[in-house]
C-alpha positions in Angstrom: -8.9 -49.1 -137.9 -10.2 -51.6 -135.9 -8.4 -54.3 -137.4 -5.1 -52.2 -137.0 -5.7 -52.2 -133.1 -5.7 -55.3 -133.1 -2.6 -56.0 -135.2 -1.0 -54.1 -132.5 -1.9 -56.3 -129.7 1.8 -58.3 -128.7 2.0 -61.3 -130.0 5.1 -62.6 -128.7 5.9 -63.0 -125.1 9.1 -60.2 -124.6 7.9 -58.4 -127.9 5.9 -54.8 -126.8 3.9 -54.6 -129.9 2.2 -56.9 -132.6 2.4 -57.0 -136.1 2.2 -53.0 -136.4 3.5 -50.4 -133.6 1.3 -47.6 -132.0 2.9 -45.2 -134.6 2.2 -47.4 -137.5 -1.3 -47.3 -136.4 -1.3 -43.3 -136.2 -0.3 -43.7 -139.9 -3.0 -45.7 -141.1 -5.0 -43.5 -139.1 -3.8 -40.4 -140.8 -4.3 -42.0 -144.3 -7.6 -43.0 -143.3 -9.4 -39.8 -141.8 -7.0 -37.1 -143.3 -6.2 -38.2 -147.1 -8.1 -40.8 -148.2 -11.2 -39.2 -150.5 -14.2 -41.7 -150.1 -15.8 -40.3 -152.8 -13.5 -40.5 -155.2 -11.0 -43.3 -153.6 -8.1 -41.4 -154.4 -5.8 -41.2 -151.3 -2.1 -40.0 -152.8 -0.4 -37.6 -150.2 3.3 -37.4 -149.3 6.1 -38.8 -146.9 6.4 -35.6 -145.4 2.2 -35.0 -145.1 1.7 -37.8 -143.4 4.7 -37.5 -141.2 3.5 -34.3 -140.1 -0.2 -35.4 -139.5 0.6 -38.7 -137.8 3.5 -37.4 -135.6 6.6 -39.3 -137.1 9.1 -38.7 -138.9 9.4 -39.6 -143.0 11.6 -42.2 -142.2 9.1 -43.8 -139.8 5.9 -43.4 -142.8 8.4 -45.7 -145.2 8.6 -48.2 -142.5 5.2 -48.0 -141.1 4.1 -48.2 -144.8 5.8 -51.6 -145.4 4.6 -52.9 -141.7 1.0 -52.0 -143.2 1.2 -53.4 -146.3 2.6 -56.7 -145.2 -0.3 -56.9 -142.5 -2.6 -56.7 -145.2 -4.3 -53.5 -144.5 -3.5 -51.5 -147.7 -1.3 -51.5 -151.2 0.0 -48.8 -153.5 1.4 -47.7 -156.4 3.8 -45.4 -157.5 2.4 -42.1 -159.7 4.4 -40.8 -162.2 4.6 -37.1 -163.7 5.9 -37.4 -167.6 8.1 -33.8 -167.9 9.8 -32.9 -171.4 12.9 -31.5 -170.8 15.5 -29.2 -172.9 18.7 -31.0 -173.4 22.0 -30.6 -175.6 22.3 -33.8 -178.2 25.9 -35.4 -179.2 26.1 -33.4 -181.7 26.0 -29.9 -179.9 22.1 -28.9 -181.1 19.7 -28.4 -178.3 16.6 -30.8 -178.5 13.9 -32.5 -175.4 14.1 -35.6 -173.8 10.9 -37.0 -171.7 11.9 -37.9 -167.9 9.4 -39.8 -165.5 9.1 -38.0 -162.1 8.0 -40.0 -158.8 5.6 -37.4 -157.2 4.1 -39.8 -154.5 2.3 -43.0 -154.0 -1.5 -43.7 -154.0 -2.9 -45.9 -151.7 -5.7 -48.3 -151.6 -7.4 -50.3 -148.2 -8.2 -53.3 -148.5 -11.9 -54.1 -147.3 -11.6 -56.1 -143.8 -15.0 -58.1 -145.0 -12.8 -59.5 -147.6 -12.6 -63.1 -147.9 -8.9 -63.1 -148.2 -6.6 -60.1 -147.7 -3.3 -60.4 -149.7 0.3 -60.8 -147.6 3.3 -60.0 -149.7 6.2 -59.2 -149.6 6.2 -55.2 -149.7 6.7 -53.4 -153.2 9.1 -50.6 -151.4 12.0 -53.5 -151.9 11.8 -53.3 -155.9 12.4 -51.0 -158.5 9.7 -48.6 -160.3 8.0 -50.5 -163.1 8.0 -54.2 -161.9 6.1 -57.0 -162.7 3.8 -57.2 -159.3 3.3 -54.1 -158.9 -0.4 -53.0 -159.4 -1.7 -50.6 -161.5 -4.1 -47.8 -161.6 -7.5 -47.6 -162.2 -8.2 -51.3 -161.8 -6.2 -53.3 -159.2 -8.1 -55.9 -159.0 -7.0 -59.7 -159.5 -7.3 -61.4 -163.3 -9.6 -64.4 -163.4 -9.4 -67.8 -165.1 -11.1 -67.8 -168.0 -14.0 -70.7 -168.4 -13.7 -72.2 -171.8 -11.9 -75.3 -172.9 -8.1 -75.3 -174.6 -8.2 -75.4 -177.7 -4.7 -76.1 -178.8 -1.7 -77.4 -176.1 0.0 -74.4 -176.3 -3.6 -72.7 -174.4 -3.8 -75.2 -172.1 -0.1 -75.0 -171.4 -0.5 -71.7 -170.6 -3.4 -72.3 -168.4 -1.9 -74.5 -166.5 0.7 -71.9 -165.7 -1.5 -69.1 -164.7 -3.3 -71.5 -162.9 0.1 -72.3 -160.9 0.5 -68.7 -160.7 -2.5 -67.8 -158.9 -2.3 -70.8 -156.3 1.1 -69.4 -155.6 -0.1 -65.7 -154.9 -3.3 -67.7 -153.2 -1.0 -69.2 -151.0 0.2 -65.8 -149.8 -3.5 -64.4 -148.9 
């Protein structure tokens, strides 16, 4: 929270707010001392929740969620319900099909003691399922591994996740 005031310091003279508003900070406020479940570190609740606890309306949560995101102050994912539905085939018979529902997103803070907090571009622009987007339990970052190439095609590769990293690196 602390952090959050003082992303919302101005930064910019003519500019009345920082890199987050006053109501993106009531949001990170409401995920922080209304949803989030230290114990567990589950913190999943909707639009509409969190609209209602910080004040704002569910347009303003998507926004504020981005704002947060790209200031480095949290992440999430998107949680999926798998339903089985009855259906009617091509050929007239009745049969299920499987369907992934969105029910909400679960969020995770990232640690202000961090050595580097990620910036990136914010996940709300792509669609379900992409390649950066993190996934649950473990979110946390893959490491290089320390042994020697044994064949070119290894050390090809580890020059490219090498690349990879210094690229996301460069956005921390």
């Amino acid at each position: 929270m602390t952090r959050g005031r003082a992303l919302m310091r101005k930064t910019k003279k003519g500019k009345h707010y920082g890199a987050i508003t006053a109501k993106d900070y009531a949001v990170l406020g409401a995920l922080l001392f209304q949803f989030a479940n230290w114990n567990t570190g589950f913190c999943f609740p909707s639009y509409e929740t969190i609209a209602e606890v910080a004040g704002c309306s569910r347009s303003h949560v998507a926004v504020a969620i981005k704002r947060l995101e790209a200031a480095g102050l949290l992440t999430w994912v998107n949680r999926l319900k798998w339903v089985r539905e009855r259906c009617v085939d091509l050929f007239g018979r009745d049969g299920l099909q499987k369907r992934a529902l969105r029910t909400s997103n679960s969020y995770r803070f990232f640690d202000p003691g961090e050595t580097a907090i990620l910036q990136f571009s914010s996940k709300s622009k792509n669609q379900t399922r992409t390649p950066n987007q993190d996934s649950l339990p473990d979110m946390e970052r893959p490491t290089t591994p320390q042994t020697a190439p044994s064949t070119k095609l290894e050390a090809s590769l580890r020059r490219c996740f090498d690349l990879l990293n210094r690229k996301s690196g460069d956005r921390a």
